[in-house]
C-alpha positions as CSV (number, residue, x, y, z in Angstrom):
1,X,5.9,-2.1,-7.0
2,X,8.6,-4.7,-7.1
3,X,8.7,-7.9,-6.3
4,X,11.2,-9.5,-4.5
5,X,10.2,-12.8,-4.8
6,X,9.5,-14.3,-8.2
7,X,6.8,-16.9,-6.5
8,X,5.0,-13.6,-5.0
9,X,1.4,-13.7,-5.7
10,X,-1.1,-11.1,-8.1
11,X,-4.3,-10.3,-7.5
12,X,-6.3,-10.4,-10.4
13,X,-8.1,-7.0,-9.8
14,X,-3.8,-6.0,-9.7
15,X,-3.6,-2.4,-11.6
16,X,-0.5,-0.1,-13.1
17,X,-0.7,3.3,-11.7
18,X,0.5,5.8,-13.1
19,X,0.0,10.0,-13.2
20,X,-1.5,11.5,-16.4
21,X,-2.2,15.1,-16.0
22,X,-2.3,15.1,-12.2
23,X,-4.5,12.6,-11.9
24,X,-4.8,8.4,-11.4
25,X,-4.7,6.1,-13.5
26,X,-5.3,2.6,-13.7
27,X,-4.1,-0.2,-16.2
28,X,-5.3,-4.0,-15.5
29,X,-2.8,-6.9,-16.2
30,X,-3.1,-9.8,-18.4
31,X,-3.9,-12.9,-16.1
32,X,-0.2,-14.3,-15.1
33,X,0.7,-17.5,-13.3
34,X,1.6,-15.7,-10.2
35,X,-1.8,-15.0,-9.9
36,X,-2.6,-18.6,-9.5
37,X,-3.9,-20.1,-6.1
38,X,-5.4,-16.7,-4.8
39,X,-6.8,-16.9,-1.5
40,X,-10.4,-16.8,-1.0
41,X,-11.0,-13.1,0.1
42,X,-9.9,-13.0,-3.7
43,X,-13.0,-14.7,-5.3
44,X,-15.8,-12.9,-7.3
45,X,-18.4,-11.0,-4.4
46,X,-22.0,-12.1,-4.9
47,X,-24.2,-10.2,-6.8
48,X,-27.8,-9.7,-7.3
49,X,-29.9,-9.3,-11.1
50,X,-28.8,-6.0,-11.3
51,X,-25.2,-6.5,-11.0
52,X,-25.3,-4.7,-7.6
53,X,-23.1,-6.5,-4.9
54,X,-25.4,-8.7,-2.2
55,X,-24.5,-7.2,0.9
56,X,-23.8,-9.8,3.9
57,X,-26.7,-11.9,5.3
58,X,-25.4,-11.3,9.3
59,X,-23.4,-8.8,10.9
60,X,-19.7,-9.8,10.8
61,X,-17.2,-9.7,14.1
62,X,-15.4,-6.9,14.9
63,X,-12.6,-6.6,17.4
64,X,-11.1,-3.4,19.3
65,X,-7.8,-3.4,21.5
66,X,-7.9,-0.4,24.1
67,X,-4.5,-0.1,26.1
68,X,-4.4,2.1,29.2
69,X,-0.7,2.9,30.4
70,X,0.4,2.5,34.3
71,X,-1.8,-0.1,35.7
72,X,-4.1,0.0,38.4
73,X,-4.4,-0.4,42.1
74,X,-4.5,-4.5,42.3
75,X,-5.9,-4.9,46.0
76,X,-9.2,-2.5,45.1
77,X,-8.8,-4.7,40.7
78,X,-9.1,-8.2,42.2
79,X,-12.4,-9.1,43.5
80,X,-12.6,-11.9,46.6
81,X,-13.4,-15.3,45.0
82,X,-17.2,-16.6,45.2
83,X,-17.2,-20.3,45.9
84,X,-18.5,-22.2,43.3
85,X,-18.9,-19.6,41.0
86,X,-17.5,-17.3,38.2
87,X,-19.5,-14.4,39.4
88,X,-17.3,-11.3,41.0
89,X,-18.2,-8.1,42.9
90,X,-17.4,-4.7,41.9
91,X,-14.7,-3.6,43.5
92,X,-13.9,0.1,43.7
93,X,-12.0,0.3,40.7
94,X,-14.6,-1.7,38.8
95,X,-17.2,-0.1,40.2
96,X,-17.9,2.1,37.1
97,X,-18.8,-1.7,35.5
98,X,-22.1,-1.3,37.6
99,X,-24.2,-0.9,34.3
100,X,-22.7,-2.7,31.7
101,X,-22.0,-5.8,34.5
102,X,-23.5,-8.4,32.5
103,X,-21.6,-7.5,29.4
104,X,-18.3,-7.8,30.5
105,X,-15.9,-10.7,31.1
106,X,-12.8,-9.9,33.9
107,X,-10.0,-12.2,32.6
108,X,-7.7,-13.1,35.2
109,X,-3.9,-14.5,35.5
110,X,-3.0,-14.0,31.5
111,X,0.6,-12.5,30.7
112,X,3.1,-12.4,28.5
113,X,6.1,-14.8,29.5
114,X,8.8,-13.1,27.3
115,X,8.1,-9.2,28.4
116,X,11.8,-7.9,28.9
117,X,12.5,-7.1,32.1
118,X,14.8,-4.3,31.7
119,X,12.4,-1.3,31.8
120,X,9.0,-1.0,33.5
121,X,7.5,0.4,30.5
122,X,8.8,1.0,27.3
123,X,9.4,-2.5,26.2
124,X,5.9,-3.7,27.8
125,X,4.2,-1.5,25.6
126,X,4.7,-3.0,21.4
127,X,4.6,-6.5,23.8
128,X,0.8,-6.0,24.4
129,X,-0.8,-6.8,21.4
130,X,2.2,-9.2,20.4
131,X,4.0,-11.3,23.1
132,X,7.5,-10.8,21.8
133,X,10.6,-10.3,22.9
134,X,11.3,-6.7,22.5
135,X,14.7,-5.4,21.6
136,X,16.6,-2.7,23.6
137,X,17.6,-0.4,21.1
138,X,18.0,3.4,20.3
139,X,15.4,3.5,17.2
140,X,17.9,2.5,14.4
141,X,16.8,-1.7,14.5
142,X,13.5,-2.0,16.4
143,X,12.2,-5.3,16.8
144,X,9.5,-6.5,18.7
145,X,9.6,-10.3,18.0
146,X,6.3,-10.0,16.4
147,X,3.5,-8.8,14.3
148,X,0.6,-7.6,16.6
149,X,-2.8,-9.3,17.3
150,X,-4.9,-6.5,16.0
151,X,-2.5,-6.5,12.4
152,X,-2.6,-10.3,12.4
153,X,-6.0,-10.1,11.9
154,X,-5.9,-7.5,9.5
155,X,-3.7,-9.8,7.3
156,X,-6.6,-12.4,7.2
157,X,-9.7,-10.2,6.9
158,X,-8.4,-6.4,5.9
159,X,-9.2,-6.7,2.5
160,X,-12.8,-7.4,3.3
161,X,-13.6,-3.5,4.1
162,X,-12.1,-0.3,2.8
163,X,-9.8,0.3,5.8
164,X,-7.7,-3.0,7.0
165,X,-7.7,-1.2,10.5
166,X,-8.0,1.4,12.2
167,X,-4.9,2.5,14.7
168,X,-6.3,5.9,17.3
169,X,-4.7,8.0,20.2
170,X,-4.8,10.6,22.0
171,X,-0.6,11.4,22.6
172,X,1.5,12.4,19.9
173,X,4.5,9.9,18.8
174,X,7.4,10.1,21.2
175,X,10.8,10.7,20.2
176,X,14.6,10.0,21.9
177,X,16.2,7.2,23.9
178,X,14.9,6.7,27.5
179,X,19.2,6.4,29.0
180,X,17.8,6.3,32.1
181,X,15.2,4.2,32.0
182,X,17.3,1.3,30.0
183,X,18.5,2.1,27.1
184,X,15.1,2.3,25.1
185,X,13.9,4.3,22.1
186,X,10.4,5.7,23.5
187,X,9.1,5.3,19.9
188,X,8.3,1.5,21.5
189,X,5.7,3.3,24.2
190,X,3.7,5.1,21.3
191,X,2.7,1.7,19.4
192,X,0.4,-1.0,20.1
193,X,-0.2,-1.9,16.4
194,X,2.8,-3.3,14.6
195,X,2.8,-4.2,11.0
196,X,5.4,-6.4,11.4
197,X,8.2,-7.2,14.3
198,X,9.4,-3.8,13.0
199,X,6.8,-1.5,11.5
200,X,5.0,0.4,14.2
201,X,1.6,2.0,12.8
202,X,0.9,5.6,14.0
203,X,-1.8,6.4,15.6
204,X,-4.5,9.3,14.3
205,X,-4.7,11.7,17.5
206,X,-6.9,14.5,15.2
207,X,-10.8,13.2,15.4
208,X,-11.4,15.4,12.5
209,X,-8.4,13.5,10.4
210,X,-9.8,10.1,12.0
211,X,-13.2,10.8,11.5
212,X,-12.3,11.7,7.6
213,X,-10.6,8.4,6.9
214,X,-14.1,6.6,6.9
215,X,-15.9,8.9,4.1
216,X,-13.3,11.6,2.7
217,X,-10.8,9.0,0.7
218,X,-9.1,8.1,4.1
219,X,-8.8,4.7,2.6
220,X,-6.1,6.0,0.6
221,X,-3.6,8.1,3.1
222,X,-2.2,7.4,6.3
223,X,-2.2,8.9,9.5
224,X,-1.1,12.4,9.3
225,X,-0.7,13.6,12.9
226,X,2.8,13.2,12.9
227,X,3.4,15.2,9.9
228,X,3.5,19.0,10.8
229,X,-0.1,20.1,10.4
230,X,1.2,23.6,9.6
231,X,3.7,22.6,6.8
232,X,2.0,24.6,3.9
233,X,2.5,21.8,1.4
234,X,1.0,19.6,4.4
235,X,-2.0,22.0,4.3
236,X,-2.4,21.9,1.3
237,X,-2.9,18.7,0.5
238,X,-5.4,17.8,2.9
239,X,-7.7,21.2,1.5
240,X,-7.3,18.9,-1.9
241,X,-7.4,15.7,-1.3
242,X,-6.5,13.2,1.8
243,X,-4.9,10.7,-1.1
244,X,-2.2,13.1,-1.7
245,X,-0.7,13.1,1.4
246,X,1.2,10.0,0.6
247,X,2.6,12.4,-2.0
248,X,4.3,14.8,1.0
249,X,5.3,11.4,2.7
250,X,7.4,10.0,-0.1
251,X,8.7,13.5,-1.1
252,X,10.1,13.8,2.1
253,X,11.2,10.1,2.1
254,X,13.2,10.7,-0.9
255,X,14.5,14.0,0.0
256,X,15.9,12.3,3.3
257,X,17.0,9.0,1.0
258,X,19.6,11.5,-0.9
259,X,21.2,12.1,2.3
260,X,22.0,8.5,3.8
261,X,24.3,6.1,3.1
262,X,23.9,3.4,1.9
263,X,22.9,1.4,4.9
264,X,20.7,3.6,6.3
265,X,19.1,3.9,2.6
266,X,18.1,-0.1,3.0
267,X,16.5,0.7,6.3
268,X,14.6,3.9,4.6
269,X,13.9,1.4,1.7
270,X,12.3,-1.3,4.0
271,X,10.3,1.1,5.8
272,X,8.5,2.6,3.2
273,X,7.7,-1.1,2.3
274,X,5.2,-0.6,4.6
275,X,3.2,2.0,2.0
276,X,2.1,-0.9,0.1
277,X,-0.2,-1.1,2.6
278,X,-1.4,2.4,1.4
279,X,-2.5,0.4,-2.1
280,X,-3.5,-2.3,-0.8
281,X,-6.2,-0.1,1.1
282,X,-6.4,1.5,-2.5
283,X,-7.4,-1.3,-3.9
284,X,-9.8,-2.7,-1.9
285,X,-11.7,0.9,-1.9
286,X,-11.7,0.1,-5.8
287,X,-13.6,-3.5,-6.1
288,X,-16.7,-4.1,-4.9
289,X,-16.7,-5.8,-1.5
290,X,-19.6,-7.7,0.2
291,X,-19.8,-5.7,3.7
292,X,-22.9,-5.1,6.3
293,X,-25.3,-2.6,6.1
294,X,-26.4,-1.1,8.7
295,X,-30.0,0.3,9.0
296,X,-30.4,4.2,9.8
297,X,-27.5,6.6,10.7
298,X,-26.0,7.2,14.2
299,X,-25.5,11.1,15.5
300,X,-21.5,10.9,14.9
301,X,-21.1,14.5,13.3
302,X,-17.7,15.7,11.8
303,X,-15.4,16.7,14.7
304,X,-13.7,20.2,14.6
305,X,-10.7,20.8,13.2
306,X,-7.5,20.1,15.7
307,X,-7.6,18.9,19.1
308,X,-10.3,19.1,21.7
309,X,-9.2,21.1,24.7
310,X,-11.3,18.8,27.4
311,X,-9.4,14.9,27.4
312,X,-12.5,13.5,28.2
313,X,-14.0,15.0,24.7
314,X,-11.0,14.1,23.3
315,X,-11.3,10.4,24.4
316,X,-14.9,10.2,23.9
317,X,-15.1,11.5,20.3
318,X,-12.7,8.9,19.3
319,X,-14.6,6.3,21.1
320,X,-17.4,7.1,18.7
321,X,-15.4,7.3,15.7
322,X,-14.1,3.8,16.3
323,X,-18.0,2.7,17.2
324,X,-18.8,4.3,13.6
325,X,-16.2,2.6,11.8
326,X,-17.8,-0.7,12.9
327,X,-21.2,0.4,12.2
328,X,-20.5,1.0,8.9
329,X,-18.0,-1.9,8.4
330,X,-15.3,0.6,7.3
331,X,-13.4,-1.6,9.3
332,X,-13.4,-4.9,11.7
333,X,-10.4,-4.0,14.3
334,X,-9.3,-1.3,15.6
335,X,-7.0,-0.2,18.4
336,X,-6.9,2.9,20.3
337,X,-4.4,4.2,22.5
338,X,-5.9,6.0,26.0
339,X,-2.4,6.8,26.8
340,X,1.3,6.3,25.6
341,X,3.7,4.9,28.3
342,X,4.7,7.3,31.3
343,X,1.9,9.9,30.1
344,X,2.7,12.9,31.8
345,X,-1.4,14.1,31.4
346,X,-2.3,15.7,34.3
347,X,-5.8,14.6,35.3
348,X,-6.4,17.5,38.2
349,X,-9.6,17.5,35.7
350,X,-10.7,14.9,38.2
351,X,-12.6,15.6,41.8
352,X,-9.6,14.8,44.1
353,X,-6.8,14.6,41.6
354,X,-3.8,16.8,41.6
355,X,-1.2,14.4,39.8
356,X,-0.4,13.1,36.1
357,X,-0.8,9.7,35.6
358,X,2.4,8.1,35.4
359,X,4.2,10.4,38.5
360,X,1.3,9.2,41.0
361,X,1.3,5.5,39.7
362,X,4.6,5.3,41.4
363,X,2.6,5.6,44.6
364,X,5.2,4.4,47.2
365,X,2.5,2.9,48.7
366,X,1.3,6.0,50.4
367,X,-2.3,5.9,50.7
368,X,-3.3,9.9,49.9
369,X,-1.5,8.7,46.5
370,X,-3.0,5.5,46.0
371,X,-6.2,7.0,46.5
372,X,-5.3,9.4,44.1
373,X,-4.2,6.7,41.4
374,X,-7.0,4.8,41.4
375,X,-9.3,7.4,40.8
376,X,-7.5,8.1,37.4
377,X,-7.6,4.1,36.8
378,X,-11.8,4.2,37.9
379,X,-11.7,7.3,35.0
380,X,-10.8,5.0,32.9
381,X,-13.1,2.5,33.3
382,X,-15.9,5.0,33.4
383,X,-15.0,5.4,29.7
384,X,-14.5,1.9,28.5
385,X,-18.2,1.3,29.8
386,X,-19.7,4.2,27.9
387,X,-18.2,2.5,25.0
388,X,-19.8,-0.4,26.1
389,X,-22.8,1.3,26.7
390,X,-22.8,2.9,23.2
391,X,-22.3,-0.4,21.1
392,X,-24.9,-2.0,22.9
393,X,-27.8,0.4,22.1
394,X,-27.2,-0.1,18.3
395,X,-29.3,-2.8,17.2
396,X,-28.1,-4.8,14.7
397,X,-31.3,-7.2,13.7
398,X,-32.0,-9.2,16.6
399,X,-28.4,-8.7,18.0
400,X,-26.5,-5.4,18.8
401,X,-23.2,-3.9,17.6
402,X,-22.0,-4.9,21.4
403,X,-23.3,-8.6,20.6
404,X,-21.1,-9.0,17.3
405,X,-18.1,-7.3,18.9
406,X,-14.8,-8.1,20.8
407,X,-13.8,-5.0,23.3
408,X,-10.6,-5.7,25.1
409,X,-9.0,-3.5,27.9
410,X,-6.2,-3.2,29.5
411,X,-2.5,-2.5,30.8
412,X,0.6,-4.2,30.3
413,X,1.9,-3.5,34.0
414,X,-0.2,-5.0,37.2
415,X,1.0,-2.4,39.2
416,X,2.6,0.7,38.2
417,X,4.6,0.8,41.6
418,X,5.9,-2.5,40.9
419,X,5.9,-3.1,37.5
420,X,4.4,-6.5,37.4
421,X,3.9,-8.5,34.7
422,X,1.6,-11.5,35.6
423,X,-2.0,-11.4,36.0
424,X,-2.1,-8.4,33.9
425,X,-5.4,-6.2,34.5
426,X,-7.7,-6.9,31.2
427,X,-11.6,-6.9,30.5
428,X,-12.8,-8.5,27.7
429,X,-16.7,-7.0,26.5
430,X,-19.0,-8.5,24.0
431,X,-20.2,-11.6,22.7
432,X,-18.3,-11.9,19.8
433,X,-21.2,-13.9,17.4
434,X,-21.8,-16.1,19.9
435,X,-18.5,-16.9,21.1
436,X,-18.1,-15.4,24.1
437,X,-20.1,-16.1,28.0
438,X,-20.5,-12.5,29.2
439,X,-21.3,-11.2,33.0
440,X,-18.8,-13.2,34.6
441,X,-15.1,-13.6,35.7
442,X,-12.9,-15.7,33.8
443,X,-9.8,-17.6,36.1
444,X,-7.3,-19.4,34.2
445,X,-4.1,-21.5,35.2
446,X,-1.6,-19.2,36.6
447,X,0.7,-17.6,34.7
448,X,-1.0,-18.6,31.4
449,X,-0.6,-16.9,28.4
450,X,-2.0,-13.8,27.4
451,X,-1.6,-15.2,23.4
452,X,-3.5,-18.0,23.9
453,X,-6.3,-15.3,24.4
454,X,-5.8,-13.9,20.7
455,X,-6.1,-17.5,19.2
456,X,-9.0,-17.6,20.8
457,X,-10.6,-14.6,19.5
458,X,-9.3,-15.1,16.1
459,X,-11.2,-18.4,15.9
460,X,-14.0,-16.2,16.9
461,X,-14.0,-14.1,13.8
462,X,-13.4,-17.0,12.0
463,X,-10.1,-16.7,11.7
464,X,-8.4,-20.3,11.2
465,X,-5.2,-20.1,13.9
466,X,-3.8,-22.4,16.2
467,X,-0.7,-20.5,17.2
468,X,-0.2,-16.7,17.8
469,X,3.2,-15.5,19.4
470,X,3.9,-17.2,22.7
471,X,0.7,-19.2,22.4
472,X,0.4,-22.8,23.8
473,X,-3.4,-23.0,24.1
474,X,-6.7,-21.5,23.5
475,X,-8.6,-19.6,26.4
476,X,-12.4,-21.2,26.7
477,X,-14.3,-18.0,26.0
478,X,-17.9,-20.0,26.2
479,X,-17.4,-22.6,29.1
């Protein structure tokens, strides 16, 4: 790896790799000043009289992002206002709340102020997790003004477990430029995770691939569901071994390097900056780490190979995958994708449904194709509270999974007829630690800011920030 700065910094546990014989190798360095003034996720774990590593002494915070595309319905979203109170009633889209009521906060007037107007979708979408200005552009200099919430925590903590995070889906990548719809490459409506104002991180679709990453190696390759799954070198690496994936990756990024000028070779070049993070997650699989155990095992059996045929199986295994992943503290955030922008998923799967998701949000204020809309919105919900339902029977000590967690949900439109952009429809479930007053609804100042939300639950994983994207405040989570 090269450095570009001479002031970057060394970990001490910092190895040469090399290949001997077709297989790793590892070479420690000499302490060197830039290994000076590591940060404290760099000191010596604890260990007990028998050199093993203590494991932590409470469970630690883990936070999931779930985005569903198109919005909802608001006039059956927003509940009537109780006088002197923060309770709310179901309303008909919330209605599938019912049991998991009390575990769930419904966070009201929080957007993003700098979401570009020029498209009702594909700019929203990298926006959600970040707050940034996103730039219209064909795919060749994607920016989206910022990092995201999910990788900004991964920065802090990510070194704590084997994976930094943990990015799922259920839609393949999208390719080409949306001309009609402004101008914008639709890679932007695929990502919610972004390594940087950049870097998009793909999302695992396969459960079996997903599923893989927490116990086959998975710390040490990538997402593969955008590779060509029947690519015989492709194949055969992941018979071998998940690590040597990468090796396809890179092969591929050099073959395509010979064939660029020299611009395009800088871009190429700082992309596949972005497989450091590939060692990095190396490396932290290689020295011990202080994580929680978990007593007992929950039923989460290897998926199948490929893709479920039923969506709801689909959606629902990787539900439990991410559940797992915090069980075992293979992770502490995750994000998973229900849908990319505009799906075209037809969900005629559901009773009184005979429409995709993203032609009937555009409802034209019909009623047959309101009513139609928010059932697929209700859907939704119906499987955010069985992941509520799920965390919450795992019993962490005294606490649950559900009790040391941060689940957030929702869209980055209102409306998917209107494209709005305030008072964005988002649940937030859990108690975070401690941090977090459950079972009620939660009104801020109009038009506040959706950032101020992710300072907060930073703070809540104990995560010193004062300042995240558009930020200007904190949103009282306990009051």
């Amino acid at each position: 790896m090269l450095f570009r700065n001479k002031r970057a910094r060394l970990s001490r546990r910092r190895l040469l790799r090399g290949l001997s014989q077709g297989s790793a190798v590892g070479m420690s360095l000499p302490w060197l000043h830039a290994m000076a003034g590591e940060s404290p996720d760099d000191t010596p774990p604890v260990v007990d009289e028998n050199g093993k590593v203590k494991p932590l002494d409470r469970p630690p915070v883990r936070t999931a992002f779930l985005f569903m595309p198109n919005g909802v319905n608001p006039p059956n979203w927003t509940p009537p206002e109780i006088a002197d109170s923060d309770q709310f009633e179901l309303t008909p889209m919330l209605q599938p709340l019912a049991d998991v009521r009390e575990e769930v906060v419904l966070l009201e007037n929080l957007h993003h102020p700098n979401v570009n107007m020029r498209n009702g979708h594909w700019p929203k979408v990298p926006a959600f997790l970040s707050g940034g200005f996103v730039l219209r552009t064909s795919g060749r200099d994607m920016d989206t003004g910022s990092m995201s919430a999910d990788q900004f925590i991964a920065s802090k903590i990510g070194s704590h477990t084997p994976l930094p995070s943990l990015e799922l889906g259920v839609d393949s990548a999208y390719t080409g430029v949306d001309n009609v719809g402004g101008g914008f490459t639709r890679i932007y409506g695929s990502h919610i995770a972004w390594r940087d104002r950049h870097t998009p991180l793909p999302n695992e679709i396969v459960p079996q691939l997903a599923f893989d990453r927490l116990f086959r190696g998975g710390a040490a390759s990538p997402p593969v569901s955008g590779l060509n799954l029947h690519d015989p070198q492709v194949a055969k690496s992941l018979q071998r071994d998940t690590t040597s994936v990468l090796d396809v990756v890179l092969e591929d990024a050099r073959g395509l390097s010979r064939q660029l000028g020299s611009e395009d070779r800088a871009k190429l070049d700082e992309y596949l900056q972005s497989v450091r993070s590939v060692e990095q997650r190396i490396e932290a699989s290689m020295k011990p780490q202080r994580r929680w155990i978990n007593e007992g095992k929950i039923d989460v059996p290897r998926p199948g190979p490929g893709l479920p045929e039923q969506h709801i199986e689909h959606v629902r295994l990787m539900m439990d995958i991410m559940i797992l992943a915090f069980w075992t503290d293979s992770t502490r955030v995750a994000t998973f994708m229900m849908g990319n922008a505009q799906t075209g998923r037809n969900f005629s799967f559901i009773d009184g449904v005979k429409s995709s998701f993203h032609g009937i949000s555009h409802h034209r204020n019909e009623p047959d194709r309101i009513a139609e809309y928010e059932r697929i919105g209700s859907w939704h919900i119906e499987q955010y509270a069985y992941l509520i339902d799920r965390m919450r029977s795992l019993k962490e000590g005294d606490s649950t999974l559900l009790d040391n967690s941060m689940v957030m949900f929702g869209s980055t439109i209102r409306d998917g007829n209107k494209h709005d952009i305030e008072n964005l429809p988002l649940l937030l479930a859990g108690r975070g630690g401690g941090a977090i007053r459950t079972g009620r609804r939660l009104v801020a100042p109009e038009k506040s800011r959706l950032c101020n939300l992710y300072v907060s639950m930073f703070n809540a994983m104990g995560i010193e920030a004062e300042q995240f994207g558009t930020s200007d405040g904190k949103v009282d989570l306990v009051a």
